[in-house]
Structure formats: C-alpha cells, structure tokens
N, C-alpha and C positions, 0 to 999 in steps of 0.2 A: 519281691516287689516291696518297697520302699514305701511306707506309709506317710503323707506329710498331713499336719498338723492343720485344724483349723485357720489358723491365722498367718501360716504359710501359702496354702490356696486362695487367703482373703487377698493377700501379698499381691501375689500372683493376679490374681483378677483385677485386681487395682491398675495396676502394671499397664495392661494387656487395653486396657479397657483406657488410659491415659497416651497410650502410643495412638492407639485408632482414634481417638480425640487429636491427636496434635497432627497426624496423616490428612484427616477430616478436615482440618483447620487450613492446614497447606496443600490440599486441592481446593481447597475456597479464596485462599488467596492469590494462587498462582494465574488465574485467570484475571485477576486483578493486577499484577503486576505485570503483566505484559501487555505491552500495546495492544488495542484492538482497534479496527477502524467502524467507527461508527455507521448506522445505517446512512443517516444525510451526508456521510462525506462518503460513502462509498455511493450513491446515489450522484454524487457533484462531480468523481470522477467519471462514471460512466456518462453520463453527459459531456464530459473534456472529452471524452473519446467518440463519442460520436461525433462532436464538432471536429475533429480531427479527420474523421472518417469520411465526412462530408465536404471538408474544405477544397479538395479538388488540388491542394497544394501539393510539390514533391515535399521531399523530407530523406535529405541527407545523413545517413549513417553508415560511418566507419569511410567514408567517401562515394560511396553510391546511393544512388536514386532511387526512391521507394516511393511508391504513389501511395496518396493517402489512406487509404482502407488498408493496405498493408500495415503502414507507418501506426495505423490504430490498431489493429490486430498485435504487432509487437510491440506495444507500450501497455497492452493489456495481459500479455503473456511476461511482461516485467513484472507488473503489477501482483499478477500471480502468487509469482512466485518471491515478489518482497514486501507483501501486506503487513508482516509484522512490522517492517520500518514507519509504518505509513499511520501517523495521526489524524493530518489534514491533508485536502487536495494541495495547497504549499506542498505540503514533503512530499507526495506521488511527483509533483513536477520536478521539485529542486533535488530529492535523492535516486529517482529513477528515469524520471522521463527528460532529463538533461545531457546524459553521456553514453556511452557504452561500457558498463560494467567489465566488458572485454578486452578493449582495449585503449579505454579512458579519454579516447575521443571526444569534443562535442557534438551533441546533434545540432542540424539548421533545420530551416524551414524555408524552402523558395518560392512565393506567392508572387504571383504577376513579374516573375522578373527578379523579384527584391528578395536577396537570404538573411535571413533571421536566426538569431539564437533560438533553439527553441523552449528554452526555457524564457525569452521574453515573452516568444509569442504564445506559449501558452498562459500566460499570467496574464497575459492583455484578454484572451479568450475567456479566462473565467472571472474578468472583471466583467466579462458582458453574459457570460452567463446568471452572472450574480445581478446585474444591472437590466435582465432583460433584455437586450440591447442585442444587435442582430450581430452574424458574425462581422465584427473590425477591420480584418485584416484582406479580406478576400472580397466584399461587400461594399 
C-alpha cells in the first residue's frame, strides 16, 4: 500500500470537491438553458385547445377530416411530445399546430363551409381568447 502525503490527499480533495461544484453548477444551469414553457402559456394553450375542441369545426390533416375533439386531442398529443420547442402559445401554433410533422402537409380548418389555414385560425382564436371575445370564427 502506497502511502500519499498530506498535501497529496489535500490535492486530491480539492479536485474532487471542484468537479462536484462545476456538475452542481451544470445541473443548475441546464434547466436554464433549455426552453421551458411557462405556466401562463401552457395554461393559454390549453385554452387554444379547448376552443378547438369545442368549435364543432372539421380540421383537415394530411387530406382528411377530423372533427374537432379529435383535431384537439392531436395537437395536444403534438404538444406533448414538442414542449421543449414551445416558448409562447405563437410557437405551439406556428411550430406544431401548423403542418404535419409527418408529412409537411398543411393543416386547414373548415368552419361553416369556409377552409382556413389553420395556423390563421388559430391566431384569430387567441386573439379572442386574449380579448375576451367569444369564439370568431364559428360565432
């Protein structure tokens, strides 16, 4: 056995005790540097989608017809699973709830007849969710 020196084991401890400080450091940051969505904007999307859910509109994806509860059911299972992109209700619309990640499609929206981007109609939607203002589109 190998005897070390005082100021070998100080060495040592110093070390040891400098790497778990800068680990420390970089699990405190790392949650910092990655998007999170905050509570009021994860609160403003679930309100997108229940107005979604509620609109009674279809909602074309990939070329077929999805009645509304569905159509919210799978922009909320987008959502899921791409929360890290998601700053603002903006980017849930314009990076998820726009196309089909699958096959880069756009989505519509067909209320009374009339089909919609649904990236317009969701932006007119949370201008009245923000405004108070009843649904727009359907209303």
């Amino acid at each position: 056995m190998v005897k070390k020196t005082r100021t070998e084991v100080a060495g040592y401890t110093a070390l040891r005790n400098l790497v778990g400080a800068l680990l420390l450091m970089g699990g405190l940051a790392l949650p910092m540097a990655l998007p999170a969505t905050e509570a009021p904007v994860e609160a403003e999307i679930n309100a997108l989608l229940e107005v979604v859910a509620k609109s009674g509109c279809d909602f074309k994806r990939n070329g077929t017809l999805h009645a509304s509860p569905d159509a919210a059911e799978h922009l909320a299972l987008k959502y899921s699973r791409g929360r890290r992109y998601v700053e603002t209700t903006e980017d849930f619309i314009d990076l998820l709830a726009t196309k089909s990640s699958w096959s880069g499609r756009s989505y519509a929206v067909i209320c009374n007849g009339v089909e919609t981007a649904s990236g317009t109609w969701l932006h007119v939607q949370l201008l009245g969710l923000r405004n108070g203002a009843p649904n727009t589109v359907t209303e």
